[in-house]
Gaussian input, Z-matrix of N, CA and C with variables (Angstrom, degrees):
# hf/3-21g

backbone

0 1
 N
 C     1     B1
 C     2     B2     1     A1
 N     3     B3     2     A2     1     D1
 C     4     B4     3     A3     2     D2
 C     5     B5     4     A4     3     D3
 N     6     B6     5     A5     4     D4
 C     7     B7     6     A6     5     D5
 C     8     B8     7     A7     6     D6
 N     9     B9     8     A8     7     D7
 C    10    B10     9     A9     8     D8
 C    11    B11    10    A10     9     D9
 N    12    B12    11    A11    10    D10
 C    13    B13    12    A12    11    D11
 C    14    B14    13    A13    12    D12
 N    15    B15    14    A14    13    D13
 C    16    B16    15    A15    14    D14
 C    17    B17    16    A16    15    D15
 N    18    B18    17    A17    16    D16
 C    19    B19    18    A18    17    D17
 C    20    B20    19    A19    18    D18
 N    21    B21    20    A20    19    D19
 C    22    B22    21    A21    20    D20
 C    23    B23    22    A22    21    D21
 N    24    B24    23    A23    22    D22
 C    25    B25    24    A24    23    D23
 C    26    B26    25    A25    24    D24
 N    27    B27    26    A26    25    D25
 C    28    B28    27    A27    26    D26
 C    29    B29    28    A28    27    D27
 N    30    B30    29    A29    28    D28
 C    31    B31    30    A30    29    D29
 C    32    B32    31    A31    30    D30
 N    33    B33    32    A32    31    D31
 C    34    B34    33    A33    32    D32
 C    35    B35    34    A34    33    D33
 N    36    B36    35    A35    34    D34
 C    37    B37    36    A36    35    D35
 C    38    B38    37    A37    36    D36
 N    39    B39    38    A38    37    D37
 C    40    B40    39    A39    38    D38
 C    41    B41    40    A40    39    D39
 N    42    B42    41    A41    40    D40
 C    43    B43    42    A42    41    D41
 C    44    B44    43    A43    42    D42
 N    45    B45    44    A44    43    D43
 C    46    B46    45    A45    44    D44
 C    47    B47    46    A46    45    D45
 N    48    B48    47    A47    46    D46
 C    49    B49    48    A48    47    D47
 C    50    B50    49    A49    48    D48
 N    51    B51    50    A50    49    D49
 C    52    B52    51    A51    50    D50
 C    53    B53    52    A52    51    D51
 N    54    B54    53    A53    52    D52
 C    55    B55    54    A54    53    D53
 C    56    B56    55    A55    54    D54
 N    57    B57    56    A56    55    D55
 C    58    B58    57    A57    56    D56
 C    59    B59    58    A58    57    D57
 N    60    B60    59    A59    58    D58
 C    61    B61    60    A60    59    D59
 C    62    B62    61    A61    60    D60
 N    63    B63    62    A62    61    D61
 C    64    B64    63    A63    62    D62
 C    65    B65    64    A64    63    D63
 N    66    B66    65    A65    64    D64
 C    67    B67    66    A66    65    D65
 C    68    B68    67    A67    66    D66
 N    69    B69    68    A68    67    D67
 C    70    B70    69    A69    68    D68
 C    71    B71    70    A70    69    D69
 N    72    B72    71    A71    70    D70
 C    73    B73    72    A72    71    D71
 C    74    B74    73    A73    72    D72
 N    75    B75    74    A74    73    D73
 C    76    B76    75    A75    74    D74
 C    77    B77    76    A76    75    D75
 N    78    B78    77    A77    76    D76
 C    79    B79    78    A78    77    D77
 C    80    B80    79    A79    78    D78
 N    81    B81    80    A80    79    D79
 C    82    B82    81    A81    80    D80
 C    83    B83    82    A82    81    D81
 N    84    B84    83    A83    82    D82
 C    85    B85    84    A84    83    D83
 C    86    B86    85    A85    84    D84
 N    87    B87    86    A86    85    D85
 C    88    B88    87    A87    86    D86
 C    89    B89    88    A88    87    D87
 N    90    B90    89    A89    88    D88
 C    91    B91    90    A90    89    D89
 C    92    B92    91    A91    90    D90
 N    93    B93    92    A92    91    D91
 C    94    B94    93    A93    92    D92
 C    95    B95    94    A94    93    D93
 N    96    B96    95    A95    94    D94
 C    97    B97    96    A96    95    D95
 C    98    B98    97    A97    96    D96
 N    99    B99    98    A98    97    D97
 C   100   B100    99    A99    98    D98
 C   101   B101   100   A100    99    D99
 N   102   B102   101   A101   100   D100
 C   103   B103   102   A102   101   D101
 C   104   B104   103   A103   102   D102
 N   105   B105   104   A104   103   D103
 C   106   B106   105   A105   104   D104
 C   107   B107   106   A106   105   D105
 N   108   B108   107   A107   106   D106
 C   109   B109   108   A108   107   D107
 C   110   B110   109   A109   108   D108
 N   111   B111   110   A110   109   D109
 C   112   B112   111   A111   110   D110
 C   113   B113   112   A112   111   D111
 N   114   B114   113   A113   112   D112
 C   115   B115   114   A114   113   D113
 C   116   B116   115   A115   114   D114
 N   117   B117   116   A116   115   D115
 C   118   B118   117   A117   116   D116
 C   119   B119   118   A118   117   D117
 N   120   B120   119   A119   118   D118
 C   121   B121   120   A120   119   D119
 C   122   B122   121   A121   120   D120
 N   123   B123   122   A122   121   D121
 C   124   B124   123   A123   122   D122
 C   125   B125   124   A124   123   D123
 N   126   B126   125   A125   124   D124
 C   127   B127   126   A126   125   D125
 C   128   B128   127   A127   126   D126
 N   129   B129   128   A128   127   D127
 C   130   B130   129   A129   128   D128
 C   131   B131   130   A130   129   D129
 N   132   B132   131   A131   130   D130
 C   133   B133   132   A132   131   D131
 C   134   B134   133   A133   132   D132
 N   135   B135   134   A134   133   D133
 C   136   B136   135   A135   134   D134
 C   137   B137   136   A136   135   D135
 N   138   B138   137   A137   136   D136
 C   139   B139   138   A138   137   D137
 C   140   B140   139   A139   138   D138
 N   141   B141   140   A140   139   D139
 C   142   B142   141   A141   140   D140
 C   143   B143   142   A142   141   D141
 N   144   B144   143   A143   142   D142
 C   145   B145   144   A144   143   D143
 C   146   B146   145   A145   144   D144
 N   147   B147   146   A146   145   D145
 C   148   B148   147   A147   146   D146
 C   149   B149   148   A148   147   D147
 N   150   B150   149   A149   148   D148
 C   151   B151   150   A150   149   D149
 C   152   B152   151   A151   150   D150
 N   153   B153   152   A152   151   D151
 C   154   B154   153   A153   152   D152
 C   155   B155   154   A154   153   D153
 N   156   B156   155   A155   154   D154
 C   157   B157   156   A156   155   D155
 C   158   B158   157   A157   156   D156
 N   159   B159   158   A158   157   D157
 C   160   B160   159   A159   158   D158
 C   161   B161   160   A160   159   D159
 N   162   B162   161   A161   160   D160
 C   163   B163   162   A162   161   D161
 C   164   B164   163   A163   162   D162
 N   165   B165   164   A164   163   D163
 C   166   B166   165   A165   164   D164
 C   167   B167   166   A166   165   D165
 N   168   B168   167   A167   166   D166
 C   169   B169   168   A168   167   D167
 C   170   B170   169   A169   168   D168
 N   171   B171   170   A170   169   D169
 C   172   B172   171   A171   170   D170
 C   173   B173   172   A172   171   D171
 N   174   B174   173   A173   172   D172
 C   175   B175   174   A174   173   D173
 C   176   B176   175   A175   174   D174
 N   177   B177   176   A176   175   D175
 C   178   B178   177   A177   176   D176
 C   179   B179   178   A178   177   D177
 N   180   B180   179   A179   178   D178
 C   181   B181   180   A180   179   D179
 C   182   B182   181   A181   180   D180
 N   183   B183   182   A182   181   D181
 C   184   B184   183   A183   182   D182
 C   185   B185   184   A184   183   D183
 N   186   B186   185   A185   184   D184
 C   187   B187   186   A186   185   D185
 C   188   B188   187   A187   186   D186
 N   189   B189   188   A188   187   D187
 C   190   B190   189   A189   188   D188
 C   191   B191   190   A190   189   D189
 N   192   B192   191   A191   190   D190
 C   193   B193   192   A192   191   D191
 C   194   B194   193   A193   192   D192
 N   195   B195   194   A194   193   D193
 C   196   B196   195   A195   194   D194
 C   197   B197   196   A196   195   D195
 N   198   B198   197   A197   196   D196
 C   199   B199   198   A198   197   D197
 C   200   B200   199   A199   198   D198
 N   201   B201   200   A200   199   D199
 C   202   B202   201   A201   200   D200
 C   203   B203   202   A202   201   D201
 N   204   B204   203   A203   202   D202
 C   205   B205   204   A204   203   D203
 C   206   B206   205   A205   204   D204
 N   207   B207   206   A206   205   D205
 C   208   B208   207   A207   206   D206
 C   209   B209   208   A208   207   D207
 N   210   B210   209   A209   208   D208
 C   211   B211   210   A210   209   D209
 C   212   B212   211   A211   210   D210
 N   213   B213   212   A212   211   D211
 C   214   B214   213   A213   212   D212
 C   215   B215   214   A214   213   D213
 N   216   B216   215   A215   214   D214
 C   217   B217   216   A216   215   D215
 C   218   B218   217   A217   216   D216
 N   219   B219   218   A218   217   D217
 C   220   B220   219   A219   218   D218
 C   221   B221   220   A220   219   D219
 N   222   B222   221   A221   220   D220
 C   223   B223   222   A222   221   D221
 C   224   B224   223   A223   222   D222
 N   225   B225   224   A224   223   D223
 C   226   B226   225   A225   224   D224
 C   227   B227   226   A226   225   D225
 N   228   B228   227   A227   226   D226
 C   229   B229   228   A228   227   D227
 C   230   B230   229   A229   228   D228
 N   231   B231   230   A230   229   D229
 C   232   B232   231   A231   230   D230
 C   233   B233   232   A232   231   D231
 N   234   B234   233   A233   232   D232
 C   235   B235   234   A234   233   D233
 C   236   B236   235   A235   234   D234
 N   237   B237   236   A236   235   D235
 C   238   B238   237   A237   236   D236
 C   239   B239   238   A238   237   D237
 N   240   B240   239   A239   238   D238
 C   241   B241   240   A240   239   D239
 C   242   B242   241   A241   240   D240
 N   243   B243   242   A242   241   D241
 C   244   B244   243   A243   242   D242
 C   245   B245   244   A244   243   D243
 N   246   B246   245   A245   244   D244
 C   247   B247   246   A246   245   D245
 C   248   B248   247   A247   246   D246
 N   249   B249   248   A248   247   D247
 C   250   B250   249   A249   248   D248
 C   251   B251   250   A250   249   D249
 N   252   B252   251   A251   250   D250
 C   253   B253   252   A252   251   D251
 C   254   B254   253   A253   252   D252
 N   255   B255   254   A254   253   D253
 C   256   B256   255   A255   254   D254
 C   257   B257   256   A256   255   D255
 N   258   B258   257   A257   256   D256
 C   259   B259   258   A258   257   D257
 C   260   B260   259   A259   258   D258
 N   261   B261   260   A260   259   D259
 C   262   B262   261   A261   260   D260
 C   263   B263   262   A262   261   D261
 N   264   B264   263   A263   262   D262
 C   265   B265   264   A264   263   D263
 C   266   B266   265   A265   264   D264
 N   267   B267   266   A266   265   D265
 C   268   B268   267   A267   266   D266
 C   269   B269   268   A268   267   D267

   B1=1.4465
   B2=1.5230
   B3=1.5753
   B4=1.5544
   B5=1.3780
   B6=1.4192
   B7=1.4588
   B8=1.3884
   B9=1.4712
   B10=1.2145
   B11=1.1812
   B12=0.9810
   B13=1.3348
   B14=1.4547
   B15=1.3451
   B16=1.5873
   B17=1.6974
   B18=1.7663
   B19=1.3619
   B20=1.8635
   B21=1.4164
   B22=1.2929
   B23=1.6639
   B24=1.3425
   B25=1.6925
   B26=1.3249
   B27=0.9196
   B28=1.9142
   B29=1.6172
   B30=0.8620
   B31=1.8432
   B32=1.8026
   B33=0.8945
   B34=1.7541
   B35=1.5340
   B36=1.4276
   B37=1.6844
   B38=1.4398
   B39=1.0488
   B40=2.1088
   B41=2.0218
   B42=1.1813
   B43=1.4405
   B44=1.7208
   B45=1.5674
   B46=0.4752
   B47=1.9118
   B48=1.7270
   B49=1.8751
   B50=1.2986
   B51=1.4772
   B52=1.3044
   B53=1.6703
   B54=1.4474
   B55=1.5444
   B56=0.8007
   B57=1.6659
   B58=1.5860
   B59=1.5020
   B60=1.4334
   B61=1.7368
   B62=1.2325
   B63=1.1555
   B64=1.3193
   B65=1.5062
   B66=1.9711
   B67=1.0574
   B68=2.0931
   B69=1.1416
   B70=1.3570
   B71=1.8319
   B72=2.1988
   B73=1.8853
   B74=0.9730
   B75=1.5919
   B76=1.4948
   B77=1.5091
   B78=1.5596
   B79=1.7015
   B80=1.3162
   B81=1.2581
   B82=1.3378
   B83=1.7071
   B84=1.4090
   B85=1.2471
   B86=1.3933
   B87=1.4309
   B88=1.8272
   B89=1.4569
   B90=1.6592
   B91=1.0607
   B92=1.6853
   B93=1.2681
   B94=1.2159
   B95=1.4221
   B96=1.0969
   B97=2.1757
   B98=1.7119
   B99=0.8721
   B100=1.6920
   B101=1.5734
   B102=1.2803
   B103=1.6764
   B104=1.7876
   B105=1.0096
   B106=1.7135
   B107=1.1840
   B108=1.7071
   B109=1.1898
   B110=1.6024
   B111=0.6895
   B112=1.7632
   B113=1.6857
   B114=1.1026
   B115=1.4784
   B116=1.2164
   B117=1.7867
   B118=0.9418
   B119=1.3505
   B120=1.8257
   B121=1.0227
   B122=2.2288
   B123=1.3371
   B124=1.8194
   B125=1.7022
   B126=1.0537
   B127=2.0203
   B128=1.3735
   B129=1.8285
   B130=1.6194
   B131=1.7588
   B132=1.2820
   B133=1.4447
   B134=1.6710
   B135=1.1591
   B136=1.3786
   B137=1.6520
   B138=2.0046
   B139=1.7620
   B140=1.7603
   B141=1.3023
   B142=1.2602
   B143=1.6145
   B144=1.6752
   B145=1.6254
   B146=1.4038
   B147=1.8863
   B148=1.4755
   B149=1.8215
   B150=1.3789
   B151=1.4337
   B152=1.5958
   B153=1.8052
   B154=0.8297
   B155=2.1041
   B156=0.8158
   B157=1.4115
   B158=1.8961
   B159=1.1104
   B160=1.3274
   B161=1.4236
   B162=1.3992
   B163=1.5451
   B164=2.0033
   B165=1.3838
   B166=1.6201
   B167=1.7869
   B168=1.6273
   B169=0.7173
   B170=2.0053
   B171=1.4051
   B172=1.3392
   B173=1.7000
   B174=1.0064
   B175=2.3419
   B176=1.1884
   B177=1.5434
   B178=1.7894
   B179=1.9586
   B180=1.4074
   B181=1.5456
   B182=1.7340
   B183=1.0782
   B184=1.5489
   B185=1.7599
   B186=1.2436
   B187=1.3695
   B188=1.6912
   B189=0.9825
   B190=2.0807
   B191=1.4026
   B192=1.3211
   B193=1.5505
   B194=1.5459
   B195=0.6168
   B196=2.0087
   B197=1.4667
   B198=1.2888
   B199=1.5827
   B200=1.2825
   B201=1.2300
   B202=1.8489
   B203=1.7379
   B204=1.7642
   B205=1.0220
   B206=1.7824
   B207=1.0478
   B208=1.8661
   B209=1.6969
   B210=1.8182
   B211=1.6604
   B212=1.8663
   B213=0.7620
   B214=1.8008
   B215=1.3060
   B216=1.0803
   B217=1.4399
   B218=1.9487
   B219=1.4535
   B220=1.4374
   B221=1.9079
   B222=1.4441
   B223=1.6645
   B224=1.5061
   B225=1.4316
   B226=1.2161
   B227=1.8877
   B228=1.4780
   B229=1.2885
   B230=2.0563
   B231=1.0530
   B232=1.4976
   B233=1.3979
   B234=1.6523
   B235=1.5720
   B236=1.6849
   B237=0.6776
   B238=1.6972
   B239=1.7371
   B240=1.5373
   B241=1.6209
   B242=1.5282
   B243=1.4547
   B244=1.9403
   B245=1.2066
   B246=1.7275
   B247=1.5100
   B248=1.2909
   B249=1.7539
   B250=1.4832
   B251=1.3270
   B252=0.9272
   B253=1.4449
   B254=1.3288
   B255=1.3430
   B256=1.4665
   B257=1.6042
   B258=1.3903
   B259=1.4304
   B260=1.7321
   B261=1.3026
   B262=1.1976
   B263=2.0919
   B264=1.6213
   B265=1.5329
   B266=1.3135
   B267=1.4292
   B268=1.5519
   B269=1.8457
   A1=109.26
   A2=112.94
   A3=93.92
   A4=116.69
   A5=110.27
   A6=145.63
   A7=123.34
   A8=136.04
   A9=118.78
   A10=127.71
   A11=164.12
   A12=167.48
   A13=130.42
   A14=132.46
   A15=109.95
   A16=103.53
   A17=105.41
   A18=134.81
   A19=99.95
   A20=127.48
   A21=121.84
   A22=87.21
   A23=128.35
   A24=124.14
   A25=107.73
   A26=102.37
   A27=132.81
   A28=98.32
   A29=103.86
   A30=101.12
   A31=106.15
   A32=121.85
   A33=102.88
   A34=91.48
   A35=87.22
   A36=106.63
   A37=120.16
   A38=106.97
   A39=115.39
   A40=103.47
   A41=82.80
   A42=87.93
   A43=101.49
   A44=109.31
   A45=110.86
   A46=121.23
   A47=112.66
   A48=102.34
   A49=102.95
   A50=128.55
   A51=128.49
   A52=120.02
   A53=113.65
   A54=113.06
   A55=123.76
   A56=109.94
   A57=128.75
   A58=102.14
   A59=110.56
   A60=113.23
   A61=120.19
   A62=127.37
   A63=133.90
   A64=137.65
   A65=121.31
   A66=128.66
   A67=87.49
   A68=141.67
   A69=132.40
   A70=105.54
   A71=89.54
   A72=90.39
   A73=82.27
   A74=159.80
   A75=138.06
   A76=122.35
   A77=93.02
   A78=91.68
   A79=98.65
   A80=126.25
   A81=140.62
   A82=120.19
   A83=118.04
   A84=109.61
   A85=133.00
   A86=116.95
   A87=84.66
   A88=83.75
   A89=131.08
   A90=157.12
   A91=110.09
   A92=118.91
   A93=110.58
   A94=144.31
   A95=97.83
   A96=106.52
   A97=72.64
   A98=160.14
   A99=135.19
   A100=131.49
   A101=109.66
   A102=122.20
   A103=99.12
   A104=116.34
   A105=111.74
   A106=125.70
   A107=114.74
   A108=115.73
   A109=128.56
   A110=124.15
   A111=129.02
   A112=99.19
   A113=129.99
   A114=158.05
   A115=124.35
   A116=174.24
   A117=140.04
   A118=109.88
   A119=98.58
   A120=115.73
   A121=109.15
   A122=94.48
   A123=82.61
   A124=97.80
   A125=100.73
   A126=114.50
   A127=124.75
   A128=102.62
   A129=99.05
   A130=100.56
   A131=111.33
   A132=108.77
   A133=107.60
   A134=108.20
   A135=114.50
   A136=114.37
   A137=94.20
   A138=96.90
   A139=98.09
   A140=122.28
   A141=118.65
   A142=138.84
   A143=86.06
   A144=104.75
   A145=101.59
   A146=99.01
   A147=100.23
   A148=118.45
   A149=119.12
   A150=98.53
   A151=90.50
   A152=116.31
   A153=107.03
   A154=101.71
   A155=120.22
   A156=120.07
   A157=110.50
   A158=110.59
   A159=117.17
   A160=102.00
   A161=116.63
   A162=132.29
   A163=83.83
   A164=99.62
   A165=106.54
   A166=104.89
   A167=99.26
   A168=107.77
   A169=104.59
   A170=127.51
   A171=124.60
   A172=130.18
   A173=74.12
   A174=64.66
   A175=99.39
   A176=100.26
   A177=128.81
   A178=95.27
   A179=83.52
   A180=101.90
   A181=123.83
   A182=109.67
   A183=104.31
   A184=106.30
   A185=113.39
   A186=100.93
   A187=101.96
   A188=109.45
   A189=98.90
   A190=121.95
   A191=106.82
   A192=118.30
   A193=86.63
   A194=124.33
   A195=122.77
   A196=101.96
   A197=153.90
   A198=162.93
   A199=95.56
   A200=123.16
   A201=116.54
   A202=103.56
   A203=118.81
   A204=90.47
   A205=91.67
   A206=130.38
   A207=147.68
   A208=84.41
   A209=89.76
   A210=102.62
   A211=105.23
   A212=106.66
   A213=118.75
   A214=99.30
   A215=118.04
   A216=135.56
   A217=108.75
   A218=116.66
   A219=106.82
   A220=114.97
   A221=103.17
   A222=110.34
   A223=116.67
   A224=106.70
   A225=120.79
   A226=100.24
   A227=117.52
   A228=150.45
   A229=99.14
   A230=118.83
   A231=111.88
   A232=90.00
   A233=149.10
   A234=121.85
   A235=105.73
   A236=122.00
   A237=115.31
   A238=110.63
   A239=92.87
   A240=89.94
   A241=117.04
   A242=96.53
   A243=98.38
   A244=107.59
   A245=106.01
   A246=114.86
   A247=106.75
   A248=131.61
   A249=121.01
   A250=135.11
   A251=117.84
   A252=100.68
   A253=140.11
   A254=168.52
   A255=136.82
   A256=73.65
   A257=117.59
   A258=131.54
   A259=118.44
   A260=114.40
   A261=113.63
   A262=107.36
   A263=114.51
   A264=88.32
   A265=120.91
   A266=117.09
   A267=110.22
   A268=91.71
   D1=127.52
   D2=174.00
   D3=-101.58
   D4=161.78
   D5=175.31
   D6=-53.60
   D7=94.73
   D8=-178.31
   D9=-90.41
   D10=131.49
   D11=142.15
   D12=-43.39
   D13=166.17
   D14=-164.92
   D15=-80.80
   D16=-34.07
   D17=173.89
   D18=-31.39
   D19=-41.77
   D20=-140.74
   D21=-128.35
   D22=22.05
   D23=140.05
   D24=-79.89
   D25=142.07
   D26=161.34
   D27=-71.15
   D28=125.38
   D29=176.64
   D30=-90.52
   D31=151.68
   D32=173.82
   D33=-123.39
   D34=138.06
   D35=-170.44
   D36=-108.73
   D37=153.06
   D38=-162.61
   D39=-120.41
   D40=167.26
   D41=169.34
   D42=-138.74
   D43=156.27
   D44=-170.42
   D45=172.06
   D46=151.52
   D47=-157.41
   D48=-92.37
   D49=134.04
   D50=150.86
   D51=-43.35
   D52=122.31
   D53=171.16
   D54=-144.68
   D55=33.49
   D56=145.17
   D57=-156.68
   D58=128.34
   D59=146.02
   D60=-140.88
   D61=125.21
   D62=159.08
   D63=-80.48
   D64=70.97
   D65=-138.25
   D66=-69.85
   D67=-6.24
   D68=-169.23
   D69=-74.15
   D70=-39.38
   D71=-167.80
   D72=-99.58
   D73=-24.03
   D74=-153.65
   D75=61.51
   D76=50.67
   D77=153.21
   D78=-177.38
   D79=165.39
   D80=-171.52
   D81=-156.10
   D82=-156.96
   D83=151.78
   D84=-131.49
   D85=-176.77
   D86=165.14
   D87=-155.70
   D88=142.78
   D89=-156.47
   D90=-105.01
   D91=89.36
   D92=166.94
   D93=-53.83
   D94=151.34
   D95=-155.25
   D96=-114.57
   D97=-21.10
   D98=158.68
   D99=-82.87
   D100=-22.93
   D101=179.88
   D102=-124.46
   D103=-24.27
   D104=-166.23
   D105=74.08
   D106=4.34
   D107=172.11
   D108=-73.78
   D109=174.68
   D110=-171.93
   D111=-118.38
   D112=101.11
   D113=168.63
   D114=-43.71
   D115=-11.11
   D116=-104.03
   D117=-65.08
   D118=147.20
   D119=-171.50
   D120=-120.76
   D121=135.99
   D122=-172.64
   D123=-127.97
   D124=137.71
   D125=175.86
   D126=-38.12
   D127=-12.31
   D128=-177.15
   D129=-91.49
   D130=4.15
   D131=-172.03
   D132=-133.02
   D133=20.84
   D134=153.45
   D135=-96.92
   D136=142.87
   D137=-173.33
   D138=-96.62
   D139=147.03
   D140=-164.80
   D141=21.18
   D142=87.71
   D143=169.89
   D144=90.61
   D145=-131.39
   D146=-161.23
   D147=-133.82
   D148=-168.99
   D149=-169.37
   D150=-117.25
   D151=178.14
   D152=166.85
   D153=-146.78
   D154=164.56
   D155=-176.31
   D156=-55.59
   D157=110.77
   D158=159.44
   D159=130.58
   D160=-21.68
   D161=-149.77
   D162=-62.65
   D163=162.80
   D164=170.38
   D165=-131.40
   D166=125.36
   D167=-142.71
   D168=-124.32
   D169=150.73
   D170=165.58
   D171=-100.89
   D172=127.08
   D173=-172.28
   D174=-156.74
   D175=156.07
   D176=178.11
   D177=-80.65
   D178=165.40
   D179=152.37
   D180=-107.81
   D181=142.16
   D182=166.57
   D183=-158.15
   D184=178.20
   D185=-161.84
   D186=-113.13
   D187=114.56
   D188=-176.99
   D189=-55.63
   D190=160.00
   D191=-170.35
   D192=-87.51
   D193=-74.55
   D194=-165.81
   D195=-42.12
   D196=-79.52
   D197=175.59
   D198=-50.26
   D199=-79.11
   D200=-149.90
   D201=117.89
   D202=-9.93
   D203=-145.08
   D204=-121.00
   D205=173.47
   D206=166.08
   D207=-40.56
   D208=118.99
   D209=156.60
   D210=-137.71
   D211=-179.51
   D212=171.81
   D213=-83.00
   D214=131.17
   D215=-177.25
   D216=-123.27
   D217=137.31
   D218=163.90
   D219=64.65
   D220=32.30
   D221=-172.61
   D222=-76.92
   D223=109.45
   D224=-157.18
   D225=-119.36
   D226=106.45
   D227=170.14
   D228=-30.73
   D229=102.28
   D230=-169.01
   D231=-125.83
   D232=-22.55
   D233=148.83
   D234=-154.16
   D235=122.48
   D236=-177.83
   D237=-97.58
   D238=143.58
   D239=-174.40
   D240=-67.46
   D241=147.18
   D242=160.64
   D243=-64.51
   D244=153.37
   D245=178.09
   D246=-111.75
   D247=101.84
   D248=170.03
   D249=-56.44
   D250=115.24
   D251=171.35
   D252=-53.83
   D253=142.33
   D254=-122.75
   D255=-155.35
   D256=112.79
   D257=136.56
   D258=-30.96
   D259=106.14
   D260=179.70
   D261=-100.59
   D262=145.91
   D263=-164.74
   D264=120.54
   D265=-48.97
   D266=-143.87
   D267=-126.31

């Protein structure tokens, strides 16, 4: 029988919008559009840089060493919103 390793799971991956981050503490959440669950998400497991509220986003699951519990794993930036500028005045 062979031996698996954590290396040799397939992770299955979600999408899903950030609707909280706090770029000061480095972590937030992001709300899945496949389960509806609400994710935590932490800065050592984001892929380039950082998140921001609304952004839509791709990530694994895995379970953290500190909690025990389901976090976003591997959060990979897939479209971030435009920011309008808001006519003040008119």
């Amino acid at each position: 029988m062979r031996e698996f390793k954590d290396s040799d799971i397939v992770q299955e991956r979600m999408w899903g919008i950030v609707t909280k981050y706090d770029k000061e503490r480095g972590f937030g959440f992001i709300k899945s559009k496949v389960d509806g669950h609400s994710y935590f998400a932490h800065v050592s497991q984001i892929q380039d840089g950082t998140l921001e509220r609304g952004y839509l986003v791709e990530f694994g699951v895995g379970i953290s060493k500190k909690t025990d519990r389901e976090q976003a794993e591997n959060v990979i930036v897939i479209e971030a919103p435009v920011h309008r500028s808001r006519r003040r005045g008119r």
